[in-house]
VOBA-1610 file (N, C-alpha, C; in pm, whole numbers, padded with zeros to 5 digits, always signed):
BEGIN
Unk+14191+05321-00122Unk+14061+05377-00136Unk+14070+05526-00158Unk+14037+05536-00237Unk+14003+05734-00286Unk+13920+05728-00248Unk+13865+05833-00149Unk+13722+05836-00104Unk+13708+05997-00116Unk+13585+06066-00158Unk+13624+06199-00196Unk+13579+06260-00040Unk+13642+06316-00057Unk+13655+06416+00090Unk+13532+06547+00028Unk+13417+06561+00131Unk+13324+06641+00164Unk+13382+06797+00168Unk+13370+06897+00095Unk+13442+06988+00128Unk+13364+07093+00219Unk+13426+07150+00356Unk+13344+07155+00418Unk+13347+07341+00416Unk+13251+07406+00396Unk+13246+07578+00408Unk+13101+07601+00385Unk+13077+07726+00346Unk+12898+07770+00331Unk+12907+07795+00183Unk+12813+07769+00110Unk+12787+07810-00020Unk+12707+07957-00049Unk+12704+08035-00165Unk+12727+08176-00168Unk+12560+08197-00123Unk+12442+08120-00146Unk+12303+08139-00112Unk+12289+08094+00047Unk+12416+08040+00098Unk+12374+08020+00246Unk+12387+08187+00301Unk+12529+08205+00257Unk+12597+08390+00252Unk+12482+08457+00275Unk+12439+08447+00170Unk+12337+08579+00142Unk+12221+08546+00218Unk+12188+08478+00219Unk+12058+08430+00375Unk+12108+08501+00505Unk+12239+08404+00507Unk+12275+08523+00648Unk+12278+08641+00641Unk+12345+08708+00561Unk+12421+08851+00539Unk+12272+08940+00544Unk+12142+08860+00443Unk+12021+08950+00504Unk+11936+08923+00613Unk+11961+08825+00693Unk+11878+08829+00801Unk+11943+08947+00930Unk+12087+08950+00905Unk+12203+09039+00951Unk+12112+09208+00970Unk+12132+09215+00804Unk+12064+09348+00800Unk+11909+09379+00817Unk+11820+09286+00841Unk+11688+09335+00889Unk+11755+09341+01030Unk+11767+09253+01110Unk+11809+09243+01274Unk+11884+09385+01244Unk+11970+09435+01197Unk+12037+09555+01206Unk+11929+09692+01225Unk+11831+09659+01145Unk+11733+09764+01089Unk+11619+09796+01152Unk+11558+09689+01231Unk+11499+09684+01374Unk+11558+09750+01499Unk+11684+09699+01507Unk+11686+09769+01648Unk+11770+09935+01594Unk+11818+09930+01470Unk+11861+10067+01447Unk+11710+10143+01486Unk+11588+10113+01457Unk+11458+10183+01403Unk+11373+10197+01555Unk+11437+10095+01617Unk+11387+10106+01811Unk+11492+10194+01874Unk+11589+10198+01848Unk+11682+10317+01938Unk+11654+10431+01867Unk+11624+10466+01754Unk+11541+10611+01698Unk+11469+10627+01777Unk+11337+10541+01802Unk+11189+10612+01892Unk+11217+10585+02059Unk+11345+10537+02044Unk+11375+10576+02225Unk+11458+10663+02257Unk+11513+10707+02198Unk+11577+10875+02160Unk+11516+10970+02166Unk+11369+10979+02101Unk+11274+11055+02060Unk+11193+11045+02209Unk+11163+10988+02243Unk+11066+10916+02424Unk+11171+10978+02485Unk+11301+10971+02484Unk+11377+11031+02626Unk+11394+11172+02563Unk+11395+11181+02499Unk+11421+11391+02458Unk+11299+11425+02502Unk+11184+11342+02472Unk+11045+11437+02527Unk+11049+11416+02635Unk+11072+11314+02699Unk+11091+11318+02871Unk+11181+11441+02898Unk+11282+11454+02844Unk+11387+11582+02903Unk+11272+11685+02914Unk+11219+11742+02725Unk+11165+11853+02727Unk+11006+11899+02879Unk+10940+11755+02920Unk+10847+11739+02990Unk+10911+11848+03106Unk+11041+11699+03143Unk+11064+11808+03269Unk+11136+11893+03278Unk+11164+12019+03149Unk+11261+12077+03148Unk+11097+12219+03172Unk+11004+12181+03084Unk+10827+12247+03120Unk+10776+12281+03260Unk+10820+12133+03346Unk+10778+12140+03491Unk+10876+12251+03546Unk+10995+12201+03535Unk+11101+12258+03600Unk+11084+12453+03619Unk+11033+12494+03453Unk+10976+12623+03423Unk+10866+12659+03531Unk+10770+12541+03504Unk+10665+12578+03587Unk+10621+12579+03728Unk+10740+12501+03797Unk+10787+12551+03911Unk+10845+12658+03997Unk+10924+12729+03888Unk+10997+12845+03866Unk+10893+12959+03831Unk+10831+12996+03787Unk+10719+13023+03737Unk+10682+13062+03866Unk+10598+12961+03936Unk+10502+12955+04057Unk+10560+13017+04168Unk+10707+12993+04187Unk+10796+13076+04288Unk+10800+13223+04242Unk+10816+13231+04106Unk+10847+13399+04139Unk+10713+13488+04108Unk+10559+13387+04095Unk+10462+13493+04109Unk+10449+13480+04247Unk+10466+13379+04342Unk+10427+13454+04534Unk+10571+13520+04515Unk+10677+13556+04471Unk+10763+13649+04530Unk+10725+13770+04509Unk+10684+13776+04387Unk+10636+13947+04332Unk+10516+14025+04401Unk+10563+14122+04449Unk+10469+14210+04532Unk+10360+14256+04403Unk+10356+14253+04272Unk+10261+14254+04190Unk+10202+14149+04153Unk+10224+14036+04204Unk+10183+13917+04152Unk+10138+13882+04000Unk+10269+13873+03957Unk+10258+13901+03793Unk+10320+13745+03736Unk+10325+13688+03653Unk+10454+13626+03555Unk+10522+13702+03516Unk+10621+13645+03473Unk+10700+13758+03370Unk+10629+13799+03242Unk+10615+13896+03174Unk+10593+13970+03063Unk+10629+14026+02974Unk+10641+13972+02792Unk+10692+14074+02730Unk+10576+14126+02635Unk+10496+14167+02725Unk+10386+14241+02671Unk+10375+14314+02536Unk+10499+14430+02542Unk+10559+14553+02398Unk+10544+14422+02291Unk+10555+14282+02301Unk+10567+14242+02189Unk+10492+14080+02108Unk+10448+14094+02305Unk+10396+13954+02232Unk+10271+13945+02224Unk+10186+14029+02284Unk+10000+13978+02258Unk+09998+13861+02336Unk+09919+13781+02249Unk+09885+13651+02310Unk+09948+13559+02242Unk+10080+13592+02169Unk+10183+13521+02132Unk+10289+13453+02164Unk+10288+13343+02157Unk+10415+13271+02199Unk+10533+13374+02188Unk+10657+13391+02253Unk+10795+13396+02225Unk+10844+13274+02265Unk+10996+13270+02170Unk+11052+13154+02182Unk+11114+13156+02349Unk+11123+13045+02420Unk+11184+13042+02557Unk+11334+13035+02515Unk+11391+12966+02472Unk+11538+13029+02498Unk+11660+12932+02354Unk+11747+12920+02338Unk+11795+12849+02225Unk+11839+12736+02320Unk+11959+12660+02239Unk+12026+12531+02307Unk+12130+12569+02418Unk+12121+12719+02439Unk+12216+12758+02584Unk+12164+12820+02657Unk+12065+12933+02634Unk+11999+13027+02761Unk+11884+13040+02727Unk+11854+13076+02841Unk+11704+13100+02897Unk+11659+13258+02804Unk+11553+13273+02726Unk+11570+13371+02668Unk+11428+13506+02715Unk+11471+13614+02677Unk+11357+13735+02785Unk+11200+13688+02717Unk+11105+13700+02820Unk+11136+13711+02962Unk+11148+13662+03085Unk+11199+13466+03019Unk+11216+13408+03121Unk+11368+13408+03162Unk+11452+13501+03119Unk+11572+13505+03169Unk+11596+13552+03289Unk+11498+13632+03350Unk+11466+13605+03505Unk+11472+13575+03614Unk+11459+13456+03526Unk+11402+13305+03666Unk+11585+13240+03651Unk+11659+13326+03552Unk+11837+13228+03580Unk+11905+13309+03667Unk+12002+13224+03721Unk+12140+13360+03786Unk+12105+13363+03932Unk+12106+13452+03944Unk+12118+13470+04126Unk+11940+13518+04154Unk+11897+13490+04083Unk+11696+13482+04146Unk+11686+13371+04202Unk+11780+13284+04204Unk+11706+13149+04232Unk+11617+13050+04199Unk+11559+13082+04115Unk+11450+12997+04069Unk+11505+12886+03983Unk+11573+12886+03899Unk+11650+12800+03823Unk+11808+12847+03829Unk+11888+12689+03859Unk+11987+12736+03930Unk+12092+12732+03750Unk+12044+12658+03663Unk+12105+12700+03484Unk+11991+12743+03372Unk+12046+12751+03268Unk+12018+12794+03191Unk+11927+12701+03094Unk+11997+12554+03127Unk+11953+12519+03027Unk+11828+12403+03078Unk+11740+12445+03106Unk+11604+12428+03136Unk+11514+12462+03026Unk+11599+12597+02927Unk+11538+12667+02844Unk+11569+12564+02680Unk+11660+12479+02687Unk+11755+12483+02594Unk+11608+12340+02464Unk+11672+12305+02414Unk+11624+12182+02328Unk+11709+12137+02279Unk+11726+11993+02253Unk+11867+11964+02169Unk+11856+11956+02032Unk+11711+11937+01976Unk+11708+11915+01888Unk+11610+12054+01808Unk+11622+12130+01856Unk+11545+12289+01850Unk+11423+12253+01807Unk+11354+12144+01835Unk+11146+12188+01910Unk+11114+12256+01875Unk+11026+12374+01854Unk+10949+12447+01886Unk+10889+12474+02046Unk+10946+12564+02147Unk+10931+12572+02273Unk+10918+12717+02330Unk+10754+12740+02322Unk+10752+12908+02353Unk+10679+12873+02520Unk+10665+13025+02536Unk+10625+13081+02655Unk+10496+13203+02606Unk+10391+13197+02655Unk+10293+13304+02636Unk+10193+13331+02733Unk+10217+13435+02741Unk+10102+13544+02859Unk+09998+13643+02771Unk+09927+13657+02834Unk+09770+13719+02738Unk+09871+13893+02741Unk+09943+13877+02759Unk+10042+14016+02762Unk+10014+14075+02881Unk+09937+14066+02965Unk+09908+14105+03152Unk+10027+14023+03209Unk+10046+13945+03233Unk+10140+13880+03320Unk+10027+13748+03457Unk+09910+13806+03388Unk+09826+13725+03509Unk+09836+13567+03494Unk+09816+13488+03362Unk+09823+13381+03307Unk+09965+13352+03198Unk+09993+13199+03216Unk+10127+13201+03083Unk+10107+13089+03045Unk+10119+13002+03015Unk+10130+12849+02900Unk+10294+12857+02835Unk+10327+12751+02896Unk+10464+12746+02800Unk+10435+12582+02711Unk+10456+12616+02589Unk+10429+12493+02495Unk+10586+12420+02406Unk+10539+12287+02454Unk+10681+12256+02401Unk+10673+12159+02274Unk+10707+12166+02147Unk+10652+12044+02112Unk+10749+11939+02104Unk+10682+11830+02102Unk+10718+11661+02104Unk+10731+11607+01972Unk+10883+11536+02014Unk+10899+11457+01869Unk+10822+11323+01861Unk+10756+11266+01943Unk+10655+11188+01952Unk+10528+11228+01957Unk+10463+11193+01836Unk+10296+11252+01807Unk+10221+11148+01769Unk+10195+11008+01867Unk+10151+10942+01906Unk+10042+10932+02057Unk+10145+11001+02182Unk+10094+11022+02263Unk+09941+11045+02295Unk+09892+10971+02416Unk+09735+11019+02394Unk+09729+11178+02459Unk+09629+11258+02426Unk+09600+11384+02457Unk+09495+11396+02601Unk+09507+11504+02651Unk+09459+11549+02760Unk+09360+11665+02706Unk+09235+11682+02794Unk+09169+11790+02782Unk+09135+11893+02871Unk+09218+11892+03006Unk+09232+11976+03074Unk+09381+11912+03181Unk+09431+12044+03230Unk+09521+12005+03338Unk+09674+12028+03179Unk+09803+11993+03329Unk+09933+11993+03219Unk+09912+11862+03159Unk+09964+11854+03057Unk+10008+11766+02974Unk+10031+11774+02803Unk+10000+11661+02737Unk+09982+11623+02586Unk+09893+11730+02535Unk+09901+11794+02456Unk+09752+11867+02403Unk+09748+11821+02259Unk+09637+11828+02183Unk+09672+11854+02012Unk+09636+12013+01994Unk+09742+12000+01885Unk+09778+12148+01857Unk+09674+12164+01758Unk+09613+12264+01704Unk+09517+12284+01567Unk+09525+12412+01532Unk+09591+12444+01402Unk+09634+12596+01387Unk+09751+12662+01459Unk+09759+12616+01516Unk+09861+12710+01614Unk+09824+12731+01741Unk+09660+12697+01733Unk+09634+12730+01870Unk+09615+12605+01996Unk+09612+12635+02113Unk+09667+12480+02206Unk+09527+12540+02296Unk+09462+12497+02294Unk+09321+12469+02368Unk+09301+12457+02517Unk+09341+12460+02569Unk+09383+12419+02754Unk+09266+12446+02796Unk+09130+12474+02723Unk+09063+12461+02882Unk+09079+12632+02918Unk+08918+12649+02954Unk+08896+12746+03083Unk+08977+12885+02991Unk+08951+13032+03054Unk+08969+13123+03009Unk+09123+13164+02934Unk+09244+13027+02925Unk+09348+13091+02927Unk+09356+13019+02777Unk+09365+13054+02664Unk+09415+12943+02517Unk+09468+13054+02501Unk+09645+12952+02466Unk+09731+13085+02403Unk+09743+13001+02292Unk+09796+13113+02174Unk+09809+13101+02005Unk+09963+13136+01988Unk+09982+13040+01979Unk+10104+12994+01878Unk+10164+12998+01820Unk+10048+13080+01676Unk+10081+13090+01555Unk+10164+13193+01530Unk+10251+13250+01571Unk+10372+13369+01536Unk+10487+13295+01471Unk+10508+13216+01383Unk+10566+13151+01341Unk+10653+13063+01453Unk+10544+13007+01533Unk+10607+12924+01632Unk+10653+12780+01552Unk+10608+12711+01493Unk+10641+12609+01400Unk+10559+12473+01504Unk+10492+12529+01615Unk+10416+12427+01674Unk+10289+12372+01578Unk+10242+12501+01554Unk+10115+12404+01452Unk+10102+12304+01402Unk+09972+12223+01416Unk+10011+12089+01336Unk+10030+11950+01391Unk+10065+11957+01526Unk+10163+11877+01590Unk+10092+11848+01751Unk+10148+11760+01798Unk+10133+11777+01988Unk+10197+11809+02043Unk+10223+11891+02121Unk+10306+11986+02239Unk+10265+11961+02389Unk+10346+11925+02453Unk+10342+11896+02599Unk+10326+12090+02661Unk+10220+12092+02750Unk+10175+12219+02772Unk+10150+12198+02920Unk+10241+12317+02990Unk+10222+12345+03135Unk+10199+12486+03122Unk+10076+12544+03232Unk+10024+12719+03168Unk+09933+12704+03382Unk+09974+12851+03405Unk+09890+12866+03516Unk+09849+13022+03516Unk+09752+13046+03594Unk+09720+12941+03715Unk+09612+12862+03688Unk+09601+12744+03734Unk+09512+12666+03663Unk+09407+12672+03772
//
């Protein structure tokens, strides 16, 4: 009996069925570990804001002027940038080193360089530090810390303190997680 033997493997349209169901499944979860990358960097930047604004709150009861820090000569009611991806930059360089308030530097830092200022009406009485978020989904807040929407440059917070942005902060446009006192 010759009996033909079944030859047994996948044919080239089974291949390619698999090979693309392969690459969507690839392309999904490549496209979910992007926006959970993006969710944990803004979590860093959140509490890297608090962490400031804790620091912050300690060294206005330390100051016998009861001030924030200030770089008045230059900023108005302008953001300066808080610091690059290693230090804390003036005039929250401050709050690093042997003040205590923040025991590193990089509280100030971003990994992915944000847009992340600091601004006082140039008195030292009020500050807002604005950070922005690579997630601009988030819902927004209309008073208190949190989410804001940005419009122009300027971040709205509520009550006598709105600092502006627009010094080529690169926030405009966008949502920025915003901690600012005294509230």
């Amino acid at each position: 009996m010759n009996i033909l033997k079944a030859k047994k493997g996948f044919t080239l349209i089974e291949l390619l069925v698999v090979i693309a169901i392969i690459g969507i499944l690839a392309a999904l979860i490549i496209v979910s570990l992007t926006s959970a990358r993006g969710r944990a960097q803004d979590t860093q930047r959140k509490n890297n804001a608090r962490s400031l604004d804790t620091a912050l709150a300690q060294y206005y009861v330390d100051q016998t002027t009861s001030v924030y820090p200030s770089n008045s000569d230059s900023e108005g009611v302008d953001g300066v940038p808080i610091g690059d991806s290693s230090a804390c930059a003036a005039p929250l360089s401050v709050l690093v080193g042997t003040s205590g308030y923040l025991t590193a530097s990089t509280s100030c830092g971003d990994p992915t360089n944000l847009a992340h200022l600091y601004a006082t009406a140039g008195t030292g009485a009020t500050y807002s530090i604005g950070w922005q978020l690579a997630n601009q989904t988030e819902s927004t807040v209309t008073t208190g810390n949190g989410v804001y929407a940005v419009a122009g440059g300027v971040i709205n917070v509520g009550g006598a303190h709105t600092p502006d942005f627009t010094a080529g902060s690169g926030i405009a446009g966008t949502r920025a997680f915003v901690v600012y006192g005294p509230q």
